[in-house]
N, C-alpha and C positions, 0 to 999 in steps of 0.2 A: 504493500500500500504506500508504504515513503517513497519508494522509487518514484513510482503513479503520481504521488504528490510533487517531486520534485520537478519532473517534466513538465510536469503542468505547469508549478510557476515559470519554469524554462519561456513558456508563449502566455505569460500575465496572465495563468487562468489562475484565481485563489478560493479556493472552496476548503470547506468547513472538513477538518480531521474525521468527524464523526459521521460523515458523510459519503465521505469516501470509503470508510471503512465497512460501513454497511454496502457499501456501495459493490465492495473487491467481493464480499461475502455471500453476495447474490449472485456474483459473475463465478464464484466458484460452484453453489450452487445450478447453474445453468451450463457451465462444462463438465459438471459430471452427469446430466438428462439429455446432451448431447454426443454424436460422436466427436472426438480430439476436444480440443480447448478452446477452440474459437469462437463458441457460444457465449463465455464469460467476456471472452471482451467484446463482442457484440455488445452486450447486457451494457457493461461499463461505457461504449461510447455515445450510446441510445438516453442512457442512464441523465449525462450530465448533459446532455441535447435535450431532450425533453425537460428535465428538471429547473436544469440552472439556464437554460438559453445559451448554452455555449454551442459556437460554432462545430459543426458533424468533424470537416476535416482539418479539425484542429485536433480535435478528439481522438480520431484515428492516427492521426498521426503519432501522435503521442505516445500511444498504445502498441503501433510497429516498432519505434523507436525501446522503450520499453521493454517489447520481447527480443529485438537485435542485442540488448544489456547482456539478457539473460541467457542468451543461447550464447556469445561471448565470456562471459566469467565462466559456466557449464564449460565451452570448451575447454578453457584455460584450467581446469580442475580435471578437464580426460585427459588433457596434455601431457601433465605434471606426471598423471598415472599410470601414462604410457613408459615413463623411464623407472616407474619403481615395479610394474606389473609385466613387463614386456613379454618377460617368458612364458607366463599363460596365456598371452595372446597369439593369436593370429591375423592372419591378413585380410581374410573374409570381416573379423571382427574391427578390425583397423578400420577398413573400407566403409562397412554400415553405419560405422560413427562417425564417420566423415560428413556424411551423404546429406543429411537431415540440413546440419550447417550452413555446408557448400548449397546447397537447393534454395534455402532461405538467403543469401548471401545473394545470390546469384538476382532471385527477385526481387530484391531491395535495390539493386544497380540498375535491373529494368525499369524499374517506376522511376530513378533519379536520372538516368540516361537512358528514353524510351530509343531515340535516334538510333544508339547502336544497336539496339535489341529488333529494330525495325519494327517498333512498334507503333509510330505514325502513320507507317504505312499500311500495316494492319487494322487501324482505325479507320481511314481512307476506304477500303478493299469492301470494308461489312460495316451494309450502313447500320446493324443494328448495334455495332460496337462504336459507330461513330455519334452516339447517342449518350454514351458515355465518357464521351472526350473533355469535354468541358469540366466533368467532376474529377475525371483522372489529372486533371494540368491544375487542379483547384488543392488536391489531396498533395502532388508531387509540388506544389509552392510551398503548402505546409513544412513536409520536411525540408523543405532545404531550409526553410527557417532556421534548424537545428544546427547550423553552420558555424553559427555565431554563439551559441550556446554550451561550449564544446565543458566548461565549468561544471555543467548541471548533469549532461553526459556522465562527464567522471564521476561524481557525485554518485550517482545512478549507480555505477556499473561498480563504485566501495561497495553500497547498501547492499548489489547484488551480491556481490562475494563472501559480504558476511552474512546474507539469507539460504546462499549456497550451503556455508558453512555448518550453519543452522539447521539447514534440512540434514545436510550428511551426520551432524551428530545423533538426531534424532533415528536415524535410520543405523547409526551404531548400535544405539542402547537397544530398541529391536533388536537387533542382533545376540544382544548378552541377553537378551529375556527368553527371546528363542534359544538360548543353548547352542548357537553356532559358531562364537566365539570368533571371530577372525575380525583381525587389524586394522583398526580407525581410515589408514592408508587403503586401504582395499576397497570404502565405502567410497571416494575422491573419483574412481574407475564407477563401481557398481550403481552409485544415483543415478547420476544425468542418465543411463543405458534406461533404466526402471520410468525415469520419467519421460525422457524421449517415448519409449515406447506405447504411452498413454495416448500421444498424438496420431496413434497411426488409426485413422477411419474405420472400424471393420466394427467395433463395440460402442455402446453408451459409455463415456465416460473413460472409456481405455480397460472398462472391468474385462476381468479374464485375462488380454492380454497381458498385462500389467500383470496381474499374477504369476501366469504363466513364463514371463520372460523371468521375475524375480528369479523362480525357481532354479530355471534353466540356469541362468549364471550363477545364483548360491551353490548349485552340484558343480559347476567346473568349477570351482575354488575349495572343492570338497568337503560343499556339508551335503548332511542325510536328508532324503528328500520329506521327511514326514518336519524334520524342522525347516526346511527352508518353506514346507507350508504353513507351518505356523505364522513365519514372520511375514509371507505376502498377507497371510489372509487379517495381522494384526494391523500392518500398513493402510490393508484395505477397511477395515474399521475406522481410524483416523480419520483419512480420506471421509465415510460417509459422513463422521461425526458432524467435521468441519462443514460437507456439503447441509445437511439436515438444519445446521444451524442458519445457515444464507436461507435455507425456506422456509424457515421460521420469520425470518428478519423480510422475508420477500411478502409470505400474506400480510405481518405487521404492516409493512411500509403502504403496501397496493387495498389495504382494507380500512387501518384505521389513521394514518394520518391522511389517507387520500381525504376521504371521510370528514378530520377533522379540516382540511386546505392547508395541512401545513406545507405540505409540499406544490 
């Protein structure tokens, strides 16, 4: 949520802590009822567009900018793991970790330089994409806003390393509660793989995948599979707790302040 907050003042948006917070809560809520995660930010840029009157593609942008942080620290944390875990890895697993980055990386450069991507010209070709021209050149002004911002950036991308860090602790002690005992360093490799893997379209919310990938990498670092199911299926408890709470805070918000006009 401080990240979210800090981008935001990055383009003079200043909304209210508690707001936002409710705000991330419901966006989390809403990517675990959808497939991958892009429901939640849906939610969050809908959220303060309807709510607070703040501009769509200021909103969005923010929110790409935002998850470019996190998939950034994320790598810088598989990188680090790549020189202490090397030996258990392989080149398939090298590769698939790469991939996600490189894809998002790749799409960011198309929206900021459509030209080389020959995206003008695919806008031109179908008139029904040339309908969206006008929003796409409206969102890619947005970011480049962020040019000048490069402070709030960094800022951003501390918060993320230490939310990173954060999660990976949390996914240690899992670890000691499941009985699978293996090395704080190990989890720096085994998160981002667990959470990337949520992203991938095939389930609501990345359920099962996400389990199931946990598993898989807990037995090649050699735990037993009845404990590495323990520890998906306690992460996946977590996970609902957090989402149940955002739907909680979701009828609240759409029943009884609507109700009272606070919002």
């Amino acid at each position: 949520m401080l990240r979210w907050e800090i981008l935001l003042k990055a383009m003079k948006i200043y909304i209210n802590k508690a707001f936002l917070l409710q705000s991330y809560f419901i966006g989390f809520f809403y990517s675990n009822i959808f497939p991958t995660n892009i429901g939640g930010d849906i939610y969050r840029a809908y959220d303060l567009h309807n709510n607070k009157k703040i501009d769509l593609n200021k909103n969005i942008s923010v929110i790409i900018i935002e998850r470019l942080v996190s998939v950034a620290s994320a790598s810088i944390y598989v990188l680090i793991s790549f020189f202490i875990l090397y030996k258990l890895l392989n080149i398939k697993i090298i590769l698939s970790l790469t991939l996600i980055p490189v894809i998002i990386l790749i799409l960011f450069l198309a929206i900021l330089k459509p030209a080389k991507f020959k995206l003008d010209k695919l806008f031109l070709k179908s008139s029904k994409l040339n309908k969206f021209q006008t929003k796409f050149e409206n969102l890619r002004k947005s970011l480049l806003d962020f040019k000048d911002k490069k402070k709030y950036i960094f800022l951003s991308f501390i918060l993320s390393l230490i939310s990173q860090t954060f999660f990976i602790g949390c996914y240690y002690f899992v670890n000691l509660y499941s009985k699978i005992n293996l090395n704080f360093l190990t989890f720096l490799f085994i998160n981002p793989i667990i959470t990337l893997s949520a992203n991938i379209p095939i389930t609501i919310g990345g359920i099962g995948v996400r389990e199931n990938v946990a598993v898989l990498i807990l037995q090649k670092f050699g735990a037993v599979q009845s404990n590495s199911a323990i520890f998906a299926i306690v992460i996946l408890s977590i996970i609902i707790i957090n989402a149940i709470i955002g739907g909680i805070l979701y009828i609240i918000k759409n029943i009884f302040y609507k109700s009272k006009g606070i919002l």
